[in-house]
C-alpha positions as CSV (number, residue, x, y, z in Angstrom):
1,X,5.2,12.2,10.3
2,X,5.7,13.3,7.0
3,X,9.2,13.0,5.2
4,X,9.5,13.3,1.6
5,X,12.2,11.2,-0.9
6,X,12.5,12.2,-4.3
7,X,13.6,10.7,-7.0
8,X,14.2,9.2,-10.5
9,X,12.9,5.3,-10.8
10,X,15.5,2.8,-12.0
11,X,15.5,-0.8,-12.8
12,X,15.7,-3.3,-9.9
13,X,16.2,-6.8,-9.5
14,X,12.2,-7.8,-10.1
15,X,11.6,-9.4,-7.1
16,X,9.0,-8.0,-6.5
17,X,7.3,-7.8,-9.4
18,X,8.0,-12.0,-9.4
19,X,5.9,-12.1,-5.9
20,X,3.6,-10.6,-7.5
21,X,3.7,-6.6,-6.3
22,X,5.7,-4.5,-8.7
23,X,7.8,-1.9,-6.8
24,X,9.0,1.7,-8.4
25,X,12.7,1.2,-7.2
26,X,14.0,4.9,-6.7
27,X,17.7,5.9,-7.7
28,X,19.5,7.0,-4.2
29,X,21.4,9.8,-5.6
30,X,19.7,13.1,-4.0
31,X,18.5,10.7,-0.7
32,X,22.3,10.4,-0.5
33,X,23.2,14.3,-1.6
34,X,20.6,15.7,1.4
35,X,21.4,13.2,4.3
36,X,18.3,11.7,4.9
37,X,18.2,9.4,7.8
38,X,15.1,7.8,7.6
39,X,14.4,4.5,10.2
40,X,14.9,1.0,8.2
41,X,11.3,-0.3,7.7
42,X,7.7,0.0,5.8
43,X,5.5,3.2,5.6
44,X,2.1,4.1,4.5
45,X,2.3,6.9,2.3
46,X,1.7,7.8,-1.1
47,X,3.3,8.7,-4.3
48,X,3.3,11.7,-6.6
49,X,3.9,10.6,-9.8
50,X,4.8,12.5,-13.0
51,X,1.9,14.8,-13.7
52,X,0.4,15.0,-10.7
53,X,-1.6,11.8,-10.2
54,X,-0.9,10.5,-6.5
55,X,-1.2,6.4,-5.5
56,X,-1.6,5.1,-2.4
57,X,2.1,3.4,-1.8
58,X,3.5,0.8,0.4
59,X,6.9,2.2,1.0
60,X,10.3,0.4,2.0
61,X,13.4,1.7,3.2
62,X,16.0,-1.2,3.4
63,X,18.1,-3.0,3.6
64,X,21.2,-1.3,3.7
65,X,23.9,-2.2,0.4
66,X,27.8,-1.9,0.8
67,X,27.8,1.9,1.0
68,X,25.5,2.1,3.8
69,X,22.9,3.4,1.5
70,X,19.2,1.9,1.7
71,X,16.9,0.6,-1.1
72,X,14.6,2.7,-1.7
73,X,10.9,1.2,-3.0
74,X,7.2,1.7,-3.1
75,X,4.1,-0.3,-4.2
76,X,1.6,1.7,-5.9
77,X,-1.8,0.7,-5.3
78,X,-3.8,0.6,-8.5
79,X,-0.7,1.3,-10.8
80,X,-0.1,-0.1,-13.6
81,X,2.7,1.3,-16.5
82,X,6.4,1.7,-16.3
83,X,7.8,4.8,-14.8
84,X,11.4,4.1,-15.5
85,X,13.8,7.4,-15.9
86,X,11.0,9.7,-14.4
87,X,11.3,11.3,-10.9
88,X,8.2,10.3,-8.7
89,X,7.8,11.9,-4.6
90,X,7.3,9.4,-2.4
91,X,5.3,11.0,1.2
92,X,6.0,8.8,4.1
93,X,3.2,9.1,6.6
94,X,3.1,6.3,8.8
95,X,5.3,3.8,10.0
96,X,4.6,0.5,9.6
97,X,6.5,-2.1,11.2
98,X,10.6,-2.1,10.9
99,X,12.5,-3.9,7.9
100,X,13.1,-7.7,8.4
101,X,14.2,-10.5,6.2
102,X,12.0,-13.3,5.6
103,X,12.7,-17.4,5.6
104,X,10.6,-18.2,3.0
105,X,8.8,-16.4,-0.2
106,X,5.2,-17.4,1.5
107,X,6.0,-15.6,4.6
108,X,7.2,-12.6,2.8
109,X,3.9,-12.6,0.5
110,X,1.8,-12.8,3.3
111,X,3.5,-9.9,5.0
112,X,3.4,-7.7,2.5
113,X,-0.5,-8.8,1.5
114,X,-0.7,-7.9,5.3
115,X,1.7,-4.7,4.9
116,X,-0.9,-3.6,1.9
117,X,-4.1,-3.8,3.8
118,X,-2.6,-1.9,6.4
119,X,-1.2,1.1,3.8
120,X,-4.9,1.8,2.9
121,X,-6.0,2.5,6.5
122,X,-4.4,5.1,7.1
123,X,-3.9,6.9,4.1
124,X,-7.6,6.8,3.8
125,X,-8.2,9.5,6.5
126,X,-5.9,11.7,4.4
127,X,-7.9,14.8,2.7
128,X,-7.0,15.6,-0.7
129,X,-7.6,19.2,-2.4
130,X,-8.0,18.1,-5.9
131,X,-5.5,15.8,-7.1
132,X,-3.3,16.7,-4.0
133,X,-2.9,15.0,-0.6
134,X,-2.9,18.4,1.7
135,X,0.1,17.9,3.6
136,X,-1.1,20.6,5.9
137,X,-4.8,18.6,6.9
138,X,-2.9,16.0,7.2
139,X,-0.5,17.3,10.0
140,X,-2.5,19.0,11.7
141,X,-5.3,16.1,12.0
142,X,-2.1,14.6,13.8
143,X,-1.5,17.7,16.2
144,X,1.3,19.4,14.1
145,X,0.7,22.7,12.6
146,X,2.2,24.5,9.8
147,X,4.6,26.7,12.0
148,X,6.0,23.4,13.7
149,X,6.6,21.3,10.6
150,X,8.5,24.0,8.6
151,X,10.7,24.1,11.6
152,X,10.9,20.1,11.3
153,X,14.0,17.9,10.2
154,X,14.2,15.1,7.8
């Protein structure tokens, strides 16, 4: 798996940041404009971020607003600063578990805590050339090859 969402970060509601893990909150404008369909849930993945420096990201897709549209947010592990108004890449590489809504703030914070540990696993077998994750190791250290993913829908 590897499906890419760009775009520019925009103010949320802080929730997150308030648990205590700051998300990038990505405007939904081109997601919307190219049709993505991505599953409703949380990916390991990472994030490219204006000039080229990549994080490790917990990534959620949900929940659904009024137009049908889903949020769109990642954690970056080990970032700190304000990105607001500039475009970041998010790469999803492994689904996590689907989206679900939580009874309490504890169980959410655990989950995520839980969600966090499990983004570095996986994301840790990914090779990077330089400052880049190679997209191409990391498909084909999953069986896909080149050929098959340019071929591939998102």
């Amino acid at each position: 798996m590897d499906i890419k969402i760009e775009g520019r970060v925009v103010r949320g509601d802080g929730y997150g940041k308030k648990l205590g893990f700051p998300t990038a909150n990505l405007d939904r404008r081109e997601y919307s404009r190219k049709k993505m369909k991505v599953d409703l849930g949380v990916y390991a993945g990472t994030a490219t971020l204006p000039g080229g420096q990549i994080c490790k990201a917990g990534i959620v897709i949900g929940p659904l607003d009024k137009r049908k549209l889903p949020k769109l947010e990642a954690y970056l592990i080990g970032f700190s600063g304000s990105l607001y108004g500039q475009k970041i890449i998010l790469h999803l590489y492994k689904f996590l578990r689907p989206f679900r809504s939580f009874k309490d703030e504890s169980g959410l914070k655990r989950q995520i805590a839980e969600d966090v540990r499990r983004v570095e696993k996986p994301v840790k077998k990914m090779r990077y050339i330089g400052n880049t994750p190679s997209v191409a190791i990391a498909l084909q250290s999953r069986g896909i090859t080149s050929q098959s993913h340019r071929h591939a829908k998102t």
